[in-house]
Every structure is written in C-alpha cells, then in structure tokens.
C-alpha positions as CSV (number, residue, x, y, z in Angstrom):
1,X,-3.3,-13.0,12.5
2,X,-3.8,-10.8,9.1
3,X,-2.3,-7.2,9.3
4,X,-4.3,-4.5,10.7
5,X,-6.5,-2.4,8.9
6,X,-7.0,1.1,9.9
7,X,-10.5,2.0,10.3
8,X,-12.3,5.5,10.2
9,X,-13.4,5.9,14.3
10,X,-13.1,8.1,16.9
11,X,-13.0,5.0,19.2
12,X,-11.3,2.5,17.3
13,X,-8.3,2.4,15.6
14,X,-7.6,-0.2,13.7
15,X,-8.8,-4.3,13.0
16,X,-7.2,-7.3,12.3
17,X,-9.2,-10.7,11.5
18,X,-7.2,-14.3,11.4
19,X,-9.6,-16.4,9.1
20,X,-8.2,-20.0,10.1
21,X,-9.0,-19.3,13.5
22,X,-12.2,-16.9,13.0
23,X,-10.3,-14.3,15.6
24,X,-10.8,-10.7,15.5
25,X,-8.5,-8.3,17.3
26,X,-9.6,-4.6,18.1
27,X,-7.5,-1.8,18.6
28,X,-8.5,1.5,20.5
29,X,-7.2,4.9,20.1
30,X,-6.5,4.4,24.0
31,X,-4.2,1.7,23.2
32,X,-6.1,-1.0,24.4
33,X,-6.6,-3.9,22.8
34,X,-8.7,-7.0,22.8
35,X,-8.9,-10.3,20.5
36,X,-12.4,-11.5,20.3
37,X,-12.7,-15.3,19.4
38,X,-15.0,-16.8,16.6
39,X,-16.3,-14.0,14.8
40,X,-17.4,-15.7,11.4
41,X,-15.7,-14.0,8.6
42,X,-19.2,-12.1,7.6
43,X,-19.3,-10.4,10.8
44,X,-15.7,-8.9,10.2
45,X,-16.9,-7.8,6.5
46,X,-19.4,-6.0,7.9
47,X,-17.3,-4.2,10.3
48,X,-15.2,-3.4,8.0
49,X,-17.8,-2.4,5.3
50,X,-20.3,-0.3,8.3
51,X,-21.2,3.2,8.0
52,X,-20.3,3.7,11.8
53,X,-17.7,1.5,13.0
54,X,-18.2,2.2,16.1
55,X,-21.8,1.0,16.5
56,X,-21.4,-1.8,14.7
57,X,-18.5,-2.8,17.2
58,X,-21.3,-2.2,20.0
59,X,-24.1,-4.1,18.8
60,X,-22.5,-6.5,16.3
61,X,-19.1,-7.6,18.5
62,X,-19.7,-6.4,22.0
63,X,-23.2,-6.8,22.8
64,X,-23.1,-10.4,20.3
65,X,-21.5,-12.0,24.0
66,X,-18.0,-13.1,22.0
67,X,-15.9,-14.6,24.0
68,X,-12.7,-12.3,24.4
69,X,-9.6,-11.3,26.0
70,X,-7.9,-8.2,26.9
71,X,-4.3,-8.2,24.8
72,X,-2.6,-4.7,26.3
C-alpha cells in the first residue's frame, strides 16, 4: 500500500492507492476505514485531482459497486 495522502474533505480524510494490486483505501474523519479493491489507477487520479472529493467518492467509488471491505 502507498502512504496516505491527505485530502481536502469534510468527510474524508485521507487516500492511499497500491498500484500492483489496483487497491484503494479511504479514510474518514470518523475514523473509519475501508479498502476498495480494483480501482484502475485513473479512477484514483481523479479522486485525487476532483474539485469535491467527496462527490467524487459518492458517484465515482461508492456508487461504481467496488467491491470493498471495512478495515476499522
């Protein structure tokens, strides 16, 4: 897994993207945290690069139907 980047969200705290594996790990302001599994490496670029991070989690990683599981 790559180190986490922080991210500017009132939701989300920081990202972290292995690019062997294609698995993206999210990590709330709540402390929760969940690793989504084969997110190609454009998706994570644009998460990384959207305008709200937030809504791009919703429709580009949530609502996409990844595959996932809850780490903490």
């Amino acid at each position: 897994m790559g180190d986490y980047v922080a991210v500017s969200s009132t939701v989300i705290a920081a990202v972290a993207y292995d690019e062997a594996t294609w698995a993206l790990n999210v990590r709330f302001h709540s402390g929760m945290e969940y690793q989504y599994l084969s997110v190609p490496p454009d998706v994570y670029a644009g998460f990384l690069s959207a305008g709200s991070v937030g809504r791009y989690y919703d429709a580009a990683i949530k609502k996409a139907g990844y595959q996932y599981v809850r780490i903490s």
